[in-house]
C-alpha positions in Angstrom: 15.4 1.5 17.9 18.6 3.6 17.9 17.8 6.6 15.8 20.8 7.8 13.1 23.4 10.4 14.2 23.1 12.2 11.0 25.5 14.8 9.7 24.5 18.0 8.7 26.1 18.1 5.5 28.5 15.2 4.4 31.5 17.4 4.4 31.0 17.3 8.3 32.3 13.8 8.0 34.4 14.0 5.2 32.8 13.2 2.0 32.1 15.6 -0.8 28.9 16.9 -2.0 30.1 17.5 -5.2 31.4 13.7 -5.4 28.0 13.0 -4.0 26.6 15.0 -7.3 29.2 13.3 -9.5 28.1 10.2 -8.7 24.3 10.5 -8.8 25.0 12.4 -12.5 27.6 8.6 -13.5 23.8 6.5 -12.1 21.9 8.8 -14.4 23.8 7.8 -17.0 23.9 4.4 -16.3 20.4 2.9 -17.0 21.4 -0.4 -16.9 21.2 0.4 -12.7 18.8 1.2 -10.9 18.9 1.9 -7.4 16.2 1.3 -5.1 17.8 3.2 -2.1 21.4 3.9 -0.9 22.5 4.8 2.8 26.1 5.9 3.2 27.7 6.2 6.8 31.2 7.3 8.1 32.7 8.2 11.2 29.8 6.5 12.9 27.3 9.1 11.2 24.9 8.4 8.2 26.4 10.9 5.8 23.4 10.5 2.6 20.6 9.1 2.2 19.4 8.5 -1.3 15.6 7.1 -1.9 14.4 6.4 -5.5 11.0 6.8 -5.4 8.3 5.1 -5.4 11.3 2.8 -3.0 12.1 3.7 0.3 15.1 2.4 2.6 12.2 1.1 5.2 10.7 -1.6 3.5 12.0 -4.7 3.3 13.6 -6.1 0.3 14.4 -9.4 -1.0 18.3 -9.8 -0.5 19.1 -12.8 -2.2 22.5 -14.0 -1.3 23.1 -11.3 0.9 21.3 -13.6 3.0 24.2 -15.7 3.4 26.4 -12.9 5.3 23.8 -13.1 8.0 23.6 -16.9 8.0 27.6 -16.4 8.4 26.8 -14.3 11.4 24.5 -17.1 13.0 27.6 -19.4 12.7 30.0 -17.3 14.4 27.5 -16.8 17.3 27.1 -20.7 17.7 30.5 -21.0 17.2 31.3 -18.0 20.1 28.6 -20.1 22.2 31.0 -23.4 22.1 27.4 -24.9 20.5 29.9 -25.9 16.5 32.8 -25.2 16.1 34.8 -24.1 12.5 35.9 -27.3 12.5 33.0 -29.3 12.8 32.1 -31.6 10.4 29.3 -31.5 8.5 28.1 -35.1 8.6 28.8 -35.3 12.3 26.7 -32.6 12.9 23.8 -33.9 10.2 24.6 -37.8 10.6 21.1 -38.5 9.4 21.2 -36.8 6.3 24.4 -38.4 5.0 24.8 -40.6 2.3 25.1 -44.7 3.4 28.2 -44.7 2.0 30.2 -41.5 2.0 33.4 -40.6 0.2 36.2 -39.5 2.2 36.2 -36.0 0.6 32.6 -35.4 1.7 33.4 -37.0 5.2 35.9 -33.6 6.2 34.0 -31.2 4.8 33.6 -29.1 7.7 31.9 -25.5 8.8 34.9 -23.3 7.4 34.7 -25.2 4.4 31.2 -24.2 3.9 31.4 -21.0 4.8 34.3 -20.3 2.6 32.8 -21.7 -0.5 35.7 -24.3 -0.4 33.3 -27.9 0.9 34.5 -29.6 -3.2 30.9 -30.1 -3.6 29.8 -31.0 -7.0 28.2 -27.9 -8.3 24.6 -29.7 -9.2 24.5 -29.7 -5.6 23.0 -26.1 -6.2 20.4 -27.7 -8.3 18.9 -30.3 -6.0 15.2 -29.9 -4.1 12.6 -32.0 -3.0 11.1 -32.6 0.2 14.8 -33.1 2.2 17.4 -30.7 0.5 19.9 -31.7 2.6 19.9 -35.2 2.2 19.7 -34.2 -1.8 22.4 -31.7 -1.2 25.1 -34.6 -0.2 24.0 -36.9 -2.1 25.8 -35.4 -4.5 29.2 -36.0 -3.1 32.7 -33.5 -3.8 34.5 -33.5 -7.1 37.4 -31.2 -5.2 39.6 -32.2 -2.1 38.1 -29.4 0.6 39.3 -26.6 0.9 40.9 -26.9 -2.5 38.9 -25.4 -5.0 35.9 -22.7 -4.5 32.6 -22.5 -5.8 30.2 -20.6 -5.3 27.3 -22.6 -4.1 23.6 -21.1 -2.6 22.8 -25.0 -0.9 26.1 -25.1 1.0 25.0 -22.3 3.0 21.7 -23.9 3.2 24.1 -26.8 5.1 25.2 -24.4 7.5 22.0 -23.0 8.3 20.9 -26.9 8.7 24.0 -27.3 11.0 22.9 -23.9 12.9 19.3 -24.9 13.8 20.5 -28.7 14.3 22.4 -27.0 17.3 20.4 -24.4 18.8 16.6 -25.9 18.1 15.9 -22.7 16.4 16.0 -21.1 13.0 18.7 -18.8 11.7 16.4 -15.9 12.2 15.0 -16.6 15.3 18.6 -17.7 16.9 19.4 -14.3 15.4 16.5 -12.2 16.4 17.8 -12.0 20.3 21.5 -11.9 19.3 21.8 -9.2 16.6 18.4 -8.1 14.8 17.0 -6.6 18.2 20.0 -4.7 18.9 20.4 -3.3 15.6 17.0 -2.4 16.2 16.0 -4.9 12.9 11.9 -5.5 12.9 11.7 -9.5 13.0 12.4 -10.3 9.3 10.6 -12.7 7.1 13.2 -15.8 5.8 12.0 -18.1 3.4 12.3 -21.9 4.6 12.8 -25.6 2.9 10.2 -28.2 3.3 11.4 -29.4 6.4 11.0 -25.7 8.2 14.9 -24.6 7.6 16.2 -20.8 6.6 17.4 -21.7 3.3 20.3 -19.9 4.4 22.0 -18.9 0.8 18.6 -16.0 0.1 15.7 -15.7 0.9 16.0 -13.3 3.3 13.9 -9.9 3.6 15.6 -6.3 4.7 15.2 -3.1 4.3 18.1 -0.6 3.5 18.1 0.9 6.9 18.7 -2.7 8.4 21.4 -3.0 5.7 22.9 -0.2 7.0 22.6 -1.5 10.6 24.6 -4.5 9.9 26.9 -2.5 7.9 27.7 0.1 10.6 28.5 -2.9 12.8 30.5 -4.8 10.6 32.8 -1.0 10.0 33.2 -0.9 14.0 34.4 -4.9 14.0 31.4 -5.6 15.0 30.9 -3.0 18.2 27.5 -1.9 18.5 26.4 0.8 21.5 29.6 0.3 23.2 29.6 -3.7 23.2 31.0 -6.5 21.2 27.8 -7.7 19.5 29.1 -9.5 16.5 31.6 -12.1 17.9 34.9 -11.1 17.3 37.0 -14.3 16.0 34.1 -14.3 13.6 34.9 -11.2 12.3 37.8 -11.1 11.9 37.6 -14.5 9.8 34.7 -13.6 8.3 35.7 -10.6 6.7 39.5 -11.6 5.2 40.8 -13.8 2.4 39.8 -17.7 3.2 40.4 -19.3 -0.5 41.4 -17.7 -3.9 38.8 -17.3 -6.3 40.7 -15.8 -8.9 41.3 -19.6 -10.9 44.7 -19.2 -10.3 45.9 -15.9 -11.9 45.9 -12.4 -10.8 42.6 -10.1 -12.1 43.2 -7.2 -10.2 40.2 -5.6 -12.0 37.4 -8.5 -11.9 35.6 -7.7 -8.8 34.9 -11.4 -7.7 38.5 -12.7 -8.0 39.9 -10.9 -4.8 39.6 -13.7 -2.5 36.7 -14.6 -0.5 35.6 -14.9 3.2 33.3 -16.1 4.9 30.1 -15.8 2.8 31.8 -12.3 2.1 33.8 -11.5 -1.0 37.1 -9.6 -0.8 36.9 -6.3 -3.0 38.5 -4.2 -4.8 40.1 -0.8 -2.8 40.9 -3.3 0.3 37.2 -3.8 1.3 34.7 -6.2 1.6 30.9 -7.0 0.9 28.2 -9.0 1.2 26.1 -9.4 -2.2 23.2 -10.5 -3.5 21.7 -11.1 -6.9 20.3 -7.9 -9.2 22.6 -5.5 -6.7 22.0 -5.5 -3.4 25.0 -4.7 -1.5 27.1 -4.1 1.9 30.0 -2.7 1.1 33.0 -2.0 4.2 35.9 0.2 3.9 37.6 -0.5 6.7 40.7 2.0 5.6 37.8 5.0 4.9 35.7 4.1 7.7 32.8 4.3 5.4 29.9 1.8 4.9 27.1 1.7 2.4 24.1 -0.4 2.1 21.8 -0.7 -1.1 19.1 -2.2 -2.5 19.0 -1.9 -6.5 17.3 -3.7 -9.7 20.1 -4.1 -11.9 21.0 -7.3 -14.5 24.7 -6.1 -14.6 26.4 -5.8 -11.0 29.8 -5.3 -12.7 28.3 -1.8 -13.9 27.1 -0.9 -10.3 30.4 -2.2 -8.6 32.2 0.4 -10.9 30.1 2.9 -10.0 30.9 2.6 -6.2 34.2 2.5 -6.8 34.9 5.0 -8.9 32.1 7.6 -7.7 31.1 7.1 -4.4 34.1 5.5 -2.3 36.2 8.5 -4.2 33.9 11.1 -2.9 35.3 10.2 0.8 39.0 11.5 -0.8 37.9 15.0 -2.6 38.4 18.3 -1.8 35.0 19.4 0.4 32.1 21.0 -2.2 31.2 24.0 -1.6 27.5 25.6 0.3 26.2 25.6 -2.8 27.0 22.0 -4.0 25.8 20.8 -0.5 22.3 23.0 -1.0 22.1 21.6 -4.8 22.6 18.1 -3.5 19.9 18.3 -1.0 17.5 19.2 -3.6 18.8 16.7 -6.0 18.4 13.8 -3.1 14.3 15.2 -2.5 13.3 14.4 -6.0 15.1 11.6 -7.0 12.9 9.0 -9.0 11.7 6.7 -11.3 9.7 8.2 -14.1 6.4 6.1 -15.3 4.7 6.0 -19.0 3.1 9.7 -19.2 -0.3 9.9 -21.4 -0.6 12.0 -24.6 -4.5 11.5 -25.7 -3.4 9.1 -28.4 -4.8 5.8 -27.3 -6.5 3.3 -29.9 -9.0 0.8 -29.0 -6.7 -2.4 -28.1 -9.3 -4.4 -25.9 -9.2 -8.1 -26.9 -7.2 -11.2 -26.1 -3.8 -11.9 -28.5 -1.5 -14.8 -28.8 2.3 -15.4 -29.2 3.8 -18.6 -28.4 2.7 -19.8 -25.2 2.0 -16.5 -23.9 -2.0 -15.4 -24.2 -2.3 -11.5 -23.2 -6.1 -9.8 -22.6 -6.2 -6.7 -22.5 -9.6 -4.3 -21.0 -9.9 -0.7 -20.7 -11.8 -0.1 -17.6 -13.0 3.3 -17.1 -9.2 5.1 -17.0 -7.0 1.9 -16.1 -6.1 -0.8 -18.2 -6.3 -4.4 -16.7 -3.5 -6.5 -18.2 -4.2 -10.6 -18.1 -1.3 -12.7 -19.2 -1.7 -16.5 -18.9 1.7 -18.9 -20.0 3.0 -22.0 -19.2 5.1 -21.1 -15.9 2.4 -20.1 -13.6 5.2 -17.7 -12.3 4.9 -16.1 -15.7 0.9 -15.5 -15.4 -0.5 -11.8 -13.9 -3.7 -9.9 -13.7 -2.9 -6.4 -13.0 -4.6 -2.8 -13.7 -2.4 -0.2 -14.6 -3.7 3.6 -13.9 -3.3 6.0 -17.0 -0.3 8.4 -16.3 -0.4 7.4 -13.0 0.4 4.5 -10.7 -2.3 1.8 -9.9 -1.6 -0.5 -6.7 -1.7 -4.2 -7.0 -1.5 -7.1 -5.1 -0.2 -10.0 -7.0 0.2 -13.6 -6.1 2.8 -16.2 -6.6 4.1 -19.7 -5.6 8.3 -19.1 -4.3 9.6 -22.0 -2.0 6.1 -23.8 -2.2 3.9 -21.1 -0.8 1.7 -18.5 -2.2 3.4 -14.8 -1.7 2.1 -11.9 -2.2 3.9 -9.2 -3.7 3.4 -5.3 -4.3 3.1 -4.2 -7.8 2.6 -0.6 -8.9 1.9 -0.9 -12.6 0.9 2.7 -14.9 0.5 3.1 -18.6 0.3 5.9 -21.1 0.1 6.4 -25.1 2.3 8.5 -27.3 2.3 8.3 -30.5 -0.8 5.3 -30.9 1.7 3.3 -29.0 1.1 1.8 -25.8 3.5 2.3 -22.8 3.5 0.1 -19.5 5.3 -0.3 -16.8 5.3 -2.1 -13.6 8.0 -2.2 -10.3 7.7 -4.9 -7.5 8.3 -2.7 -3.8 9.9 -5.3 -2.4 12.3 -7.0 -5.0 14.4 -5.7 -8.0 11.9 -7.0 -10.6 10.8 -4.0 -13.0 9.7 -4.3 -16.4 8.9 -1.5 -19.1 7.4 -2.4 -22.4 5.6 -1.1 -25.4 2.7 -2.4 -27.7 2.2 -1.2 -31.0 -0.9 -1.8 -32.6 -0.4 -3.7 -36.2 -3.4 -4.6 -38.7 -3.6 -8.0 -36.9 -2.5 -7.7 -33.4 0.2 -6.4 -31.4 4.1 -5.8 -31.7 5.6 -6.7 -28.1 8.9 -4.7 -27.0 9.9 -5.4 -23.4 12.8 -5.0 -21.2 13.3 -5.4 -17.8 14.9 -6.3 -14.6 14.1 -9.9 -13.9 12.1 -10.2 -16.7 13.2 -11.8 -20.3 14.1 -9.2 -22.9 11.3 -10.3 -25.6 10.2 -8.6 -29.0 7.8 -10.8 -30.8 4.5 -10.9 -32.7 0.8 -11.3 -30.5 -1.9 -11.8 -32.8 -5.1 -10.9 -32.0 -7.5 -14.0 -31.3 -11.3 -14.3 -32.4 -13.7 -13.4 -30.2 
């Protein structure tokens, strides 16, 4: 794996420590973000590094639809292999999956349409499953003449990932692992599939920040990596320009997803692009700045943490250099940056017991210094049996059913009293989802207060049950 050429300090390629500094001081005061783990290159050198702990920018994280850049990617290099072409039609390449009668909108929907988020496909397209999505998918015909109107739509990706393995016999990620995640020096990701055994294409897609990064640093060099043309280069340079309008047909120069969109890449603000993907993950290019960052984040307002990019961290490429001491102060700040958990004052009441509030059942058992937490509710999803260590973390491993197969995920869950009121927290490794809440005991149960990323906001009554 090629290592990082790192600068020293980032004034050796151009970007101020003491922007640096202003923009960690705009996240701090920004709650409603948080960052997981930030990488920031120029000139071809990785200019900060910024790791929240307990995250790091090596483990992989889910992405969500910044999936569907990379399933963009696999169509440019089938497309660069004469194997589709961007004007390919969709049911020519997937004849079986068509409707028996199809409309002649549906009939030219073609690769570029797909890509562009332009196929006219009726949006509860994006709501379809069952055992052959694709099939489901255009059963649901176009409302809008092709490359007419866009929409933003997850399972017309998943079409051109269908189209992609239809041609090469191979998955997205394993046409990709030889073409672009070994040379980026990417570990072989994990992608979740449909039924039938198909990247779905629009998310799904595990990376960490470092292989962010990777692709990011590629994508700022027009896709050059190690002194070849890796990404192809028509691809690019469609990929990453305005395809269709997305503004609904007026000018909003200050709504970042109105400034035209690409190829499973939106136009942004400051003449750059990205690739995006739900709760904040992000490659952002600035082609004019020759800067490149890549983040993973847990945050339920992306419009916050698009401002904060613009107006902190791309800015800090344009200021006057800081000074030794801002560089020095920086490096400390970077060392000990973090995500606090519930600390422990002595005050804790006996709690233990099982309590009730709507469909939710919550049992709670002090064992020894950790705390096991049981919740049981109607979406199996929703259901949990974790420990939480006392002013510390506690490691678990939690499973779930995503894409019809048990997962396991990462939790790190710790709890604390102040006050006779019980603190708890838990953060996923690999995914945005966080949640904090507090339980305040009441004469007959438990007052609930919980926020979170990816979890509901939820303040309600649990009564205590009878033993």
């Amino acid at each position: 794996m090629k290592e990082w050429t790192k600068a020293t300090v980032p004034e050796e390629v151009g970007i101020s420590s003491r922007g640096l500094l202003n923009y960690l001081d705009a996240v701090a005061n920004t709650p409603e973000v948080e960052h997981h783990a930030i990488m920031v290159m120029r000139h071809g050198k990785l200019a900060a590094t910024m790791n929240f702990a307990p995250y790091d920018n090596h483990t992989p994280h889910m992405l969500f639809s910044l999936s569907k850049s990379f399933t963009s990617a696999a169509a440019g290099f089938a497309v660069a292999e004469g194997l589709l072409h961007w004007d390919d039609k969709v049911l020519d390449i997937l004849p079986d999956k068509a409707p028996e009668n199809p409309s002649p909108w549906l009939s030219q929907v073609t690769l570029s349409h797909l890509l562009m988020m332009g196929s006219g496909l009726d949006p509860k397209s994006d709501e379809v499953g069952g055992e052959d999505w694709a099939k489901a998918v255009l059963a649901c015909e176009c409302v809008h003449e092709p490359g007419t109107h866009f929409h933003y739509n997850s399972h017309g990706t998943y079409l051109v990932s269908c189209m992609v393995q239809r041609v090469t016999g191979m998955t997205v990620r394993d046409y990709l692992m030889p073409r672009l995640f070994e040379p980026l020096g990417i570990p072989k990701p994990e992608w979740d599939c449909c039924p039938e055994g198909i990247n779905v294409g629009g998310w799904g897609l595990y990376l960490s920040c470092d292989s962010i990064a990777r692709f990011g640093q590629c994508l700022l060099d027009r896709g050059m990596w190690e002194g070849r043309q890796l990404l192809p280069l028509e691809w690019y340079e469609k990929a990453t320009v305005k395809q269709i309008e997305n503004n609904e047909g007026k000018e909003q120069p200050d709504n970042e997803w109105a400034q035209g969109y690409g190829f499973q890449f939106w136009r942004t603000r400051g003449n750059r692009f990205r690739g995006d993907g739900a709760f904040g993950q992000v490659c952002m290019i600035s082609p004019d700045l020759d800067m490149a960052v890549a983040i993973t984040c847990g945050t339920n307002d992306m419009g916050k943490e698009m401002a904060l990019l613009h107006e902190y961290l791309f800015p800090a490429a344009d200021m006057e250099p800081g000074t030794q001491e801002d560089a020095a102060q920086l490096a400390k700040r970077l060392s000990a940056l973090c995500f606090a958990w519930p600390e422990d004052d002595g005050s804790a009441v006996a709690i233990d017991g099982t309590y009730c509030g709507g469909e939710t059942i919550l049992t709670i058992r002090q064992e020894g210094e950790r705390l096991r937490i049981i919740q049981k509710a109607a979406d199996p999803n929703a259901c949990s049996d974790a420990v939480y260590g006392r002013g510390q973390v506690a490691e678990n491993t939690v499973s779930i059913q995503m894409m019809g197969k048990e997962k396991q995920l990462h939790l790190l869950c710790a709890y604390g009293w102040k006050q006779a009121v019980l603190h708890i927290a838990s953060r996923e490794l690999a995914a945005p989802f966080a949640m904090k809440a507090t339980l305040t005991p009441t004469a007959d149960g438990l007052e609930l207060d919980m926020t979170g990323i990816g979890y509901p906001t939820e303040k309600s009554m649990l009564k205590r049950q009878a033993e």
